[in-house]
N, C-alpha and C positions, 0 to 999 in steps of 0.2 A: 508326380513329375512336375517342377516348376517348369512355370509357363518362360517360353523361348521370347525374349524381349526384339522386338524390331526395329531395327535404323532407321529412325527418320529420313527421309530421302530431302537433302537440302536443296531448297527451291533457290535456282541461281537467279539475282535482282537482278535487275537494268534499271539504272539508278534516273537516263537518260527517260523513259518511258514515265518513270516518278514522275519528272519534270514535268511533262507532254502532259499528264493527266491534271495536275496541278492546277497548268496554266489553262488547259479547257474548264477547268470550276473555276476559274477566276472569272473566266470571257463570260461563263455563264450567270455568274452571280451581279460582274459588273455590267452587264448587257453590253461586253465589247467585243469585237472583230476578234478571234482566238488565234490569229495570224500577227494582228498589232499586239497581243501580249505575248507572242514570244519573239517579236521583234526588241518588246521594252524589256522582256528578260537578258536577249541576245546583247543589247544596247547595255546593260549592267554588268554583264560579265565584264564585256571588253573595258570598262571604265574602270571595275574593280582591280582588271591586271596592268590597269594604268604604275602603279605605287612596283610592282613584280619590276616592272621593267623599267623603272625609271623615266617614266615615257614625261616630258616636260610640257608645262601650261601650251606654248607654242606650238608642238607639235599636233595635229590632227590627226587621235588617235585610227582611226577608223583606216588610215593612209598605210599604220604598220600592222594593226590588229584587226581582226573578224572574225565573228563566231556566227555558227551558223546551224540551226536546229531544224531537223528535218522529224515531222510529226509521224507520218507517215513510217520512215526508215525507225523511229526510234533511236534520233542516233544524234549527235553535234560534235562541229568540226569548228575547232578553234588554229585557227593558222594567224600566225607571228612570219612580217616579210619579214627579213633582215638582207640590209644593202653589202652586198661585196667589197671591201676596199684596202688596200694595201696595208696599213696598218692601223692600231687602235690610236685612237688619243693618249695623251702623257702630258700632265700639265707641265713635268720637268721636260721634257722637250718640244714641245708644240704649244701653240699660240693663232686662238683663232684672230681670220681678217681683220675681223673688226676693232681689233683691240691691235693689232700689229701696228696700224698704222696713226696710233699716239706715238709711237717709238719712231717708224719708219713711215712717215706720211704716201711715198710711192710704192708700200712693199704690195706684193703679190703674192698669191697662192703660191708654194715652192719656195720661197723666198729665204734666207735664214735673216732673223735680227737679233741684235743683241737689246733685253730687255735688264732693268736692273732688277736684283731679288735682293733678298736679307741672307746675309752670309750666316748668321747664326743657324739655319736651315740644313749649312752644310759640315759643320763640324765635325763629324763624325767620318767624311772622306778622306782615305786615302790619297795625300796628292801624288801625284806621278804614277800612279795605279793603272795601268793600260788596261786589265782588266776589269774596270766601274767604270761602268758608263757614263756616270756624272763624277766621274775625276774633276774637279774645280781647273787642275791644270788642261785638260781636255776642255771645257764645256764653256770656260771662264775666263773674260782678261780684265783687267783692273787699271783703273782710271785715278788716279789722286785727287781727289777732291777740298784739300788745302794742303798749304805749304808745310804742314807737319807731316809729310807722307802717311795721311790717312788713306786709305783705299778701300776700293766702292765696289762690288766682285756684279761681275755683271753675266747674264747667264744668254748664251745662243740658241735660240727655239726656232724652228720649222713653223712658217705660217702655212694654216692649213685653215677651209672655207666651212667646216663641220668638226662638232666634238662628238668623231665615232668610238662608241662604246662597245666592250662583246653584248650588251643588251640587244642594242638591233643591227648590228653589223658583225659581218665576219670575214676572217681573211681569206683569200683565195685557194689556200690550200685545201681548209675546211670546203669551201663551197663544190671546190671540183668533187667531192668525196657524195655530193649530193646532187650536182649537176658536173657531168664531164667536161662541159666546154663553158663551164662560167666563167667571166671576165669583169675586169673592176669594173663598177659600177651596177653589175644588173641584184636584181633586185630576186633574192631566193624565198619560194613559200616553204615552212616550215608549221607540220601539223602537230600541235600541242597535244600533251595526252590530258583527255576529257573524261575519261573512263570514272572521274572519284567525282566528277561532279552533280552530286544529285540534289536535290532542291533543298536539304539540309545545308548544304555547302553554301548552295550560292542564294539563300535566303540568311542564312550567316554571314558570309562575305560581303554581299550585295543586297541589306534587307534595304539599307535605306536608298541606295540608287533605285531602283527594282522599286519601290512603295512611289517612289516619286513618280518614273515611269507612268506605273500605271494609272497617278492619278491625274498626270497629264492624257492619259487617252483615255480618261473617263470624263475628263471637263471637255474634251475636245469631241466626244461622240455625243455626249448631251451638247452642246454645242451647236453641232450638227442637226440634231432630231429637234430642238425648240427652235433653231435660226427657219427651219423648213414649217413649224409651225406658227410664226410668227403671223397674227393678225388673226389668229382662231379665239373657239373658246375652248378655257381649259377651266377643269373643277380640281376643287385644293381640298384638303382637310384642315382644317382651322388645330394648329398642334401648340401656338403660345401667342397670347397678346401682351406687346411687352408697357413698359410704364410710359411711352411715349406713345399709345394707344395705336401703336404697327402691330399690323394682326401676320403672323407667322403661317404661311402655308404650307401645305405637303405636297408637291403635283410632281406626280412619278418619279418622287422619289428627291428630286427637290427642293431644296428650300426657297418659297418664292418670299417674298416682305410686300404688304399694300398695306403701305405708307396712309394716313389718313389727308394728305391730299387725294390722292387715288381713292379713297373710298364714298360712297354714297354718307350723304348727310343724312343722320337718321339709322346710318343702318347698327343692328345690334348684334356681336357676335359673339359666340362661345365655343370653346375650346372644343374639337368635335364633330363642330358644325361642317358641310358640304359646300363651299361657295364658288359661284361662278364668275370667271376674271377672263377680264380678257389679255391672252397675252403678244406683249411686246417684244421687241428684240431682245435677247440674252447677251450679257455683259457676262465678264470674268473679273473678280475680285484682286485688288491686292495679295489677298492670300491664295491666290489661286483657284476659289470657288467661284462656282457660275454662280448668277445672280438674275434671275429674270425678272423683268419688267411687266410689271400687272397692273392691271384698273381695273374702277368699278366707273370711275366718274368721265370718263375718256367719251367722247360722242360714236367713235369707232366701236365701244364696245357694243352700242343700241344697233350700229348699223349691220354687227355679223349675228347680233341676234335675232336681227330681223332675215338675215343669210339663213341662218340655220331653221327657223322657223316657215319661213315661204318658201315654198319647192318652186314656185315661179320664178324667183329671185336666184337660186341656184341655178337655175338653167338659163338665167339670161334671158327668158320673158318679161319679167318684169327689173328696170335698173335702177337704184338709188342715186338720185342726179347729186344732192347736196344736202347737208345733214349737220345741224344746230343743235347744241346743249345745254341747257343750264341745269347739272347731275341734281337730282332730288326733287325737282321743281317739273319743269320743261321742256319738251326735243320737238323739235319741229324737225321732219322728213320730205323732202321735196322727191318724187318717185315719174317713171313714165313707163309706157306700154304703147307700142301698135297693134298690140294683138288682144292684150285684155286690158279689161278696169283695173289700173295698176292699185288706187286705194282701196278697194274692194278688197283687194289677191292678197293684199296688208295686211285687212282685217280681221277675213277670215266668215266664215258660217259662227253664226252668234258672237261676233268680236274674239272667238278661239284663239286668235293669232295674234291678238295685240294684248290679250290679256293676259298669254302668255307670257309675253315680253315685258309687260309692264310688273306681274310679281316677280322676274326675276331681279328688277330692279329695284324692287322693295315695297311695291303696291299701290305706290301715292303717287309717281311720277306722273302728269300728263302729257299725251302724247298727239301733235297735231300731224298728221298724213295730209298731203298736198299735192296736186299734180303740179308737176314742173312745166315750163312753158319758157321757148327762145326769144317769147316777148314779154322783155323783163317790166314793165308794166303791169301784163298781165300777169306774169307770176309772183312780184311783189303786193299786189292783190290778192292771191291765194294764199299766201304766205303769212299774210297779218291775221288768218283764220285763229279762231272762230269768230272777229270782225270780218265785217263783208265792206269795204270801201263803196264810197258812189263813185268814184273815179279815181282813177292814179296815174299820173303824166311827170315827166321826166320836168325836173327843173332847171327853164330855158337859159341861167346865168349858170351853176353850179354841178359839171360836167357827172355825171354819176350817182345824181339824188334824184328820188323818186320825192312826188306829194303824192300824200293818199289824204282822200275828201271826206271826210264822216260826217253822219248827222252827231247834232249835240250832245243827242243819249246814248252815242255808242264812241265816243272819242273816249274815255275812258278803257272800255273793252279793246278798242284798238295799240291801246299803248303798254294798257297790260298793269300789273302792280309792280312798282320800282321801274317803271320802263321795262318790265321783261318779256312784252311781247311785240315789240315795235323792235327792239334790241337783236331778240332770235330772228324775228324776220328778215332784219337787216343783213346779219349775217349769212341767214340763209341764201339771200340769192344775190351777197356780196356788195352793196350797194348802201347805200345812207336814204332814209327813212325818214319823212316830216309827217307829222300828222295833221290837217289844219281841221278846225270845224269850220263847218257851212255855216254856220250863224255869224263867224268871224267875216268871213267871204263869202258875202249871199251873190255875188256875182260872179262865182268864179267859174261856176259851171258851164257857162255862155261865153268866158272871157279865152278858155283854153285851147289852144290850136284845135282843130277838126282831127288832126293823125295823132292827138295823144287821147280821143278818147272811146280807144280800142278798150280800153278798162271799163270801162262804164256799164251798168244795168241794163 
């Protein structure tokens, strides 16, 4: 006995539910809000049925169209208002405002004018036809325009302040059949059938609105999550160095660019490699791609590395008062505490904590740690470390400059090579920097007001 074949039992789709699943592995894969993609689906439909309806540049579609998808119901509601109004437009009979009054400078809404057209247009009417509506004898009276009785057919149109279409407008009779007591002017919802549209369609219809969509709420979520990161540190994957030695990052997902002004002198990278940047505010490209802002060589990046490394420093124990660079070379850190040894808390149990900081900079940088002090004498004195001044007193002509006093064999160490440690100090605690030797000024030290020499040994 052959075997009794059985009916598949056909599984009824919900093409709506497609959708719904779609855009949740989008939110998912994009790391975006699954509520803003099917906002930016919702936002594509309506743009798509822009061209359906005729809907023009000036009109704000969102005024006559909305769609609206409900994840939960599995279900989207596309409603089209259309405005109630007496009759359609007829370019043979009607003539909007704005153009009425070339012809008729004081016409108004209601108005009839006479507008001239090209009679070759009407050839084909019947004249004296009481049944055609554009009978030329009806519609038309005729002016001589030279003495050869040429004549000019000129046509009567109805100024009206809108050119209503059956796209978004309908007449009164229609509208009572849908609302009983509609009246000209109001404004009827009308719910489209959405039943065919499943993400085939409107990934068809709508791929390119829809792809734009989303990658406007994928610049604007990354956007959002690096603008709130801004001033951290972030680790990249080194994915291309191009020929102008810009090294190409990956960070979450990102394309970051550290430009080799932004990077450490010295430093060597390979494709692959882990590197830590700190990053900046996030920009949006010409093309629409975020673009964040990274360093190596930035003095901000020493100062969150010194955040992430001192748990004293995170909790506002210890605070970074002001913070010098020269990226490769040099940082000078000026630090204070009421409660502990701020350069201590810096350092770390066996220099742990600076020496972390210094190979993430690439191993060579030195780094001077300072206690900061509101007596800027005194703390432009700590500041020319590892010089130890004999004295530093504010200079009595030149509002804002410090002298600092060395002996002979240490005026080199105080100024640093190329001037770069008279330079960071200077910066450090804002102020301009002389250095004089005591051999130069064997008097000076006796010559100096008594209240500037809080600095001295």
């Amino acid at each position: 006995m052959a075997a009794r074949k059985t009916k598949k039992k056909k599984v009824e789709e919900n093409p709506i539910r497609e959708l719904c699943t779609v855009a949740r592995e989008i939110a998912k894969v994009e790391s975006i809000d699954e509520a803003d993609v099917l906002d930016a689906i919702e936002r594509a439909v309506v743009t798509s049925l822009k061209q359906d309806y005729h809907i023009g540049k000036k009109v704000d579609v969102t005024t006559v169209l909305n769609c609206k998808i409900d994840p939960e119901a599995e279900t989207m509601d596309i409603i089209l208002r259309k405005k109630v109004v007496d009759e359609f437009f007829d370019h043979k009979k009607h003539i909007l405002l704005n153009r009425a009054v070339f012809y008729a400078p004081n016409a108004q809404v209601g108005d009839m004018v006479l507008v001239p057209e090209d009679p070759s247009n009407y050839v084909d009417n019947n004249p004296g036809d009481p049944e055609n509506p554009y009978d030329p004898a009806v519609l038309y009276s005729f002016e001589p325009l030279d003495p050869e009785d040429a004549f000019y057919p000129y046509c009567e149109k109805k100024v009206v302040e809108e050119a209503y279409t059956p796209d978004l407008t309908m007449l009164l009779d229609e509208a009572r059949q849908v609302k009983p007591d509609a009246q000209i002017g109001d404004v009827i919802e009308m719910y489209l059938d959405s039943s065919d549209y499943s993400f085939y369609k409107v990934a068809h219809k709508c791929r390119q609105i829809m792809a734009q969509n989303i990658k406007e709420l994928r610049v604007a979520a990354n956007m959002k999550k690096f603008d709130n990161q801004a001033g951290t540190i972030k680790t990249g994957i080194v994915t291309e160095i191009t020929q102008q030695n810009t090294v190409v990052l990956s960070i979450e997902g990102v394309s970051a660019y550290l430009t080799t002004h932004n990077q450490i002198p010295g430093d060597i990278y390979k494709i692959g490699d882990h590197v830590k940047v700190y990053n900046g505010n996030p920009t949006v490209s010409g093309t629409g791609e975020i673009r964040l802002e990274i360093t190596r060589s930035h003095k901000d990046f020493v100062k969150a590395l010194f955040e992430n490394e001192v748990p004293e420093i995170a909790e506002k124990i210890v605070e970074i008062k002001a913070i010098s660079r020269d990226a490769g070379s040099r940082t000078k850190m000026a630090v204070h505490s009421d409660k502990v040894d701020p350069i201590g808390a810096c350092i770390g149990e066996n220099s742990s904590r600076i020496n972390s900081v210094i190979k993430t900079i690439g191993g060579i940088e030195k780094i001077d740690i300072v206690k900061y002090s509101d007596d800027k004498a005194e703390f432009v004195k700590s500041a020319l470390s590892p010089a130890h001044p004999l004295v530093v007193f504010a200079d009595p002509i030149e509002e804002g400059k410090y002298i600092a006093v060395m002996e002979h064999d240490k005026v080199s160490l105080a100024i640093g090579k190329h001037g770069q440690n008279a330079k960071l100090a200077a910066q450090l605690t804002d102020t301009k920097i002389e250095v004089w030797d005591l051999a130069d000024h064997p008097g000076v030290l006796e010559d100096i007001p008594v209240s500037s020499k809080e600095g001295k040994d």
